[in-house]
C-alpha positions in Angstrom: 33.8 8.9 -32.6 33.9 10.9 -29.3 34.5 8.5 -26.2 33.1 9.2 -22.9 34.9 7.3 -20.3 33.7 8.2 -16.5 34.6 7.0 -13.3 31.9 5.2 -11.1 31.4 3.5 -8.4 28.9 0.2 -8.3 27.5 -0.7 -4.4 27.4 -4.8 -4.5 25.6 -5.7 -0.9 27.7 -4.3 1.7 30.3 -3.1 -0.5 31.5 -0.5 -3.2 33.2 -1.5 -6.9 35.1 1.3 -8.5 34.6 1.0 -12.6 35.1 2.9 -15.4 31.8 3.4 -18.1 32.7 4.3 -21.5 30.0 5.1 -24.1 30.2 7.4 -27.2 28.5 10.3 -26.7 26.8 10.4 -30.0 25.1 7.8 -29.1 22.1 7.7 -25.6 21.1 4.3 -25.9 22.2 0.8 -26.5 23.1 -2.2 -25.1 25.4 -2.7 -22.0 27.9 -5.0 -21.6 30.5 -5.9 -18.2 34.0 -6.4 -19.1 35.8 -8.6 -16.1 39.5 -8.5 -15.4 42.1 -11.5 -15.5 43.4 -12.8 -11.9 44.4 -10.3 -8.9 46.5 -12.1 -7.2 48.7 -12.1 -10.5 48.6 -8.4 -11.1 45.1 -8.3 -12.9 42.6 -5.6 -12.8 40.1 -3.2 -14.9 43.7 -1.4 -16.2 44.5 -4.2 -18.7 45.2 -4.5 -22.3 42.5 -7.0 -23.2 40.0 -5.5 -21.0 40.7 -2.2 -22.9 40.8 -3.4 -25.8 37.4 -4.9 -25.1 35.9 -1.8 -24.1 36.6 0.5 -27.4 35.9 -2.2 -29.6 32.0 -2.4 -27.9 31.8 1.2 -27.5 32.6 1.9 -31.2 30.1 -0.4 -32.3 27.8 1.3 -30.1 27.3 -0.4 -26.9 27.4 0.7 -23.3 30.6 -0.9 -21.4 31.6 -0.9 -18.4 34.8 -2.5 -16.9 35.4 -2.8 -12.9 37.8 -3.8 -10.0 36.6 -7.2 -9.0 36.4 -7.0 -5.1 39.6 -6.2 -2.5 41.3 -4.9 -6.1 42.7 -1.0 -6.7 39.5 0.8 -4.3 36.6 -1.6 -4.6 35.8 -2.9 -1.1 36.1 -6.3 0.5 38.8 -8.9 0.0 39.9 -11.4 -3.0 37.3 -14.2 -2.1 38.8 -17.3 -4.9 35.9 -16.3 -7.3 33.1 -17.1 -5.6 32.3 -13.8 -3.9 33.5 -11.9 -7.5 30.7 -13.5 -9.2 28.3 -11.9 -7.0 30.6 -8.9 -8.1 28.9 -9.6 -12.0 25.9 -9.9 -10.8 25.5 -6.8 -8.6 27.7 -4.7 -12.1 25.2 -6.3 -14.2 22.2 -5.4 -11.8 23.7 -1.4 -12.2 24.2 -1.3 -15.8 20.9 -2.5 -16.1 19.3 0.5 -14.2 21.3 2.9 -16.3 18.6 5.1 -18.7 21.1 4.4 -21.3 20.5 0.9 -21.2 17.6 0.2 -20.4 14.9 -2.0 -22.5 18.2 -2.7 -24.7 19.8 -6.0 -23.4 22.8 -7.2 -21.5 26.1 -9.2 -22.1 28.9 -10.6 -20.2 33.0 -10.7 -21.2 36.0 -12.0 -19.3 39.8 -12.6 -20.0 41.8 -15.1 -18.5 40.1 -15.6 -14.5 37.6 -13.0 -15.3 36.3 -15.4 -18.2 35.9 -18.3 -15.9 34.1 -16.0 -13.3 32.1 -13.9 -15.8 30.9 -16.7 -17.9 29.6 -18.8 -14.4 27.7 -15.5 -13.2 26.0 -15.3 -16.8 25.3 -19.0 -16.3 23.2 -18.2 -13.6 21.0 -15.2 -14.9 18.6 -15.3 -17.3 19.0 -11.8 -18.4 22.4 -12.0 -20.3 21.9 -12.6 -24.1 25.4 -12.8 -25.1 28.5 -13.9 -23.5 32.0 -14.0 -24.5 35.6 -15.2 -23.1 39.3 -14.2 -23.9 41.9 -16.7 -23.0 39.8 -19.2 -20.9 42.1 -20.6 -18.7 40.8 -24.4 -18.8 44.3 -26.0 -17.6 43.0 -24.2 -14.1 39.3 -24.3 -13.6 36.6 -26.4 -14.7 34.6 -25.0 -17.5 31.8 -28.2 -17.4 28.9 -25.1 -16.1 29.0 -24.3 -19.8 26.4 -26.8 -20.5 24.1 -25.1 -18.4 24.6 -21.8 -20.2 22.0 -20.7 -22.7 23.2 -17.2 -24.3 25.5 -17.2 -27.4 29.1 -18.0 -26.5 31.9 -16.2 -28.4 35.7 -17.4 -27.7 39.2 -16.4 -28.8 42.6 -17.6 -27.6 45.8 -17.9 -28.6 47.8 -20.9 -30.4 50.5 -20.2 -27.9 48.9 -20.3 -25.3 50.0 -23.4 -22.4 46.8 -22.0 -20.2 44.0 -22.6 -22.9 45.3 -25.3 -25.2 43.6 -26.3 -28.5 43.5 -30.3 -27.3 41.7 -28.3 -23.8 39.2 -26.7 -25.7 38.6 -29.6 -28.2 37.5 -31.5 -25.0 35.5 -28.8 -23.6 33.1 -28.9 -26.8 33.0 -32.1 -27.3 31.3 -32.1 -23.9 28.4 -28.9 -24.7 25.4 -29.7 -26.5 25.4 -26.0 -28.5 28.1 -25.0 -30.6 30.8 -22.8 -29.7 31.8 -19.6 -31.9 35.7 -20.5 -31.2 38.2 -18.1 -33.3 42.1 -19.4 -32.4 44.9 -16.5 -33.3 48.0 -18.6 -33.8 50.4 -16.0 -33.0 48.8 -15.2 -29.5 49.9 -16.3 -26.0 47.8 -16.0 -22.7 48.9 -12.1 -22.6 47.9 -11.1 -26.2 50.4 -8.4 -26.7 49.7 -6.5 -30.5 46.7 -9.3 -30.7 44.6 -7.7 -28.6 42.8 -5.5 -31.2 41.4 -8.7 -33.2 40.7 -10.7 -30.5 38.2 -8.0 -29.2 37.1 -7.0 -32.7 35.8 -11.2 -32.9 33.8 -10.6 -29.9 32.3 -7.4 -30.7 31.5 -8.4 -33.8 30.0 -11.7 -32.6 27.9 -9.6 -30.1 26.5 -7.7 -32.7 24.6 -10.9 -34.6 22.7 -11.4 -31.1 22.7 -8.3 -29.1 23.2 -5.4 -31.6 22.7 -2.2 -30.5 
C-alpha cells in the first residue's frame, strides 16, 4: 500500500481548519470518513495515537480519511468554544469531504476518541448524511451521551477495561437506555490513552465500517 497523506485546509463559516487527508493512491474513489481529536484543553489534537491509528486502519481498507484541528487548536482559526462551536467544526469537515471527487456518490462516516467521540457522534446525530459512526473511549463519566437515541446510523464502540472515564457499569446504563443495539468491543488491558492498544481498537472500527459503508 502507498499512503498519500496531504496537508489541507477546510473553511468552516468564517474560519479556516488545518487537516491532514490520507488516502492510498491505488485507489480514486471510496468512502470518506472524519476522524476528531480527544480534548484541547488537555493536550489533544489531529497529532494523536488513536486518531492515527484510526486513519491507516480506514485508509488501508480503502476509505478516504481525513483528520483535523478542531477550532482555536495547532492553526485552525477561532477559539476552544466547550464543544458546541466544534460540532459545527464536523459538520463544515464533513460538508468538504463530501465535495471531494474522490468521494463523492460513495458515503460518509464519523469517528471520535475521548471529547472528540462525544462531539463527533452529536454532529452525526444531527445529519442525515452519515451512514456509520463510531467512538473510542467515550468519556460518559463527563458528558451526557442520552442524544444517542436520536442517532440512526450504525454505532461502533471500543474502550478500555481500565478505563475510570468510560466504565463498563457507565456503558451498561447507556444501552440499557437506546432502543438499537450497540456494536460495543471492551479491550481489557486498555486505559483511556490506549498505548500498544491502539492498533485493535481501530482495526474493530474499520472493520465495523466496512459491514455498512464499505468502500
Amino acid at each position: 500500500m502507498t499512503v498519500q497523506v496531504r496537508d489541507v485546509k477546510i473553511p468552516v463559516g468564517e474560519i479556516s481548519l488545518e487537516g491532514k487527508l490520507g488516502q492510498d493512491e491505488r485507489i480514486s474513489t471510496g468512502p470518506g470518513v472524519v476522524i476528531c481529536h480527544p480534548h484541547p484543553q488537555f493536550g489533544g489534537s489531529m497529532e494523536n495515537n488513536v486518531v492515527w491509528a484510526l486513519c491507516d486502519a480506514f485508509v488501508e481498507r480503502g476509505y478516504v480519511a481525513v483528520a483535523f484541528n478542531f477550532r482555536g487548536v495547532g492553526s485552525s482559526g477561532g477559539r476552544h468554544e466547550d464543544g458546541e462551536g466544534e460540532i459545527l467544526d464536523v459538520l463544515g469537515v464533513l460538508d468538504w469531504l463530501e465535495a471531494l471527487p474522490e468521494t463523492k456518490g460513495f458515503g460518509l462516516g464519523v469517528l471520535g476518541y475521548s471529547f472528540g467521540a462525544w462531539v463527533g457522534l452529536r454532529a452525526a446525530a444531527r445529519d442525515t448524511r452519515v451512514r456509520c459512526v463510531g467512538a473510542v473511549a467515550p468519556p460518559l463519566a463527563m458528558y451526557p451521551f442520552s442524544f444517542l437515541k436520536d442517532l440512526s446510523a450504525p454505532l461502533f464502540v471500543v474502550s478500555g477495561g481500565r478505563d475510570a472515564f468510560c466504565s463498563t457499569d457507565g456503558k451498561e446504563a447507556l444501552c440499557s437506555e437506546l432502543p438499537n443495539e450497540v456494536n460495543w468491543k471492551i479491550l481489557e488491558g486498555a486505559d483511556h490513552f490506549f498505548w500498544n492498544c491502539e492498533k485493535e481498537a481501530a482495526g474493530y472500527l474499520a472493520d465495523g465500517f466496512g459491514r455498512h459503508l464499505s468502500p
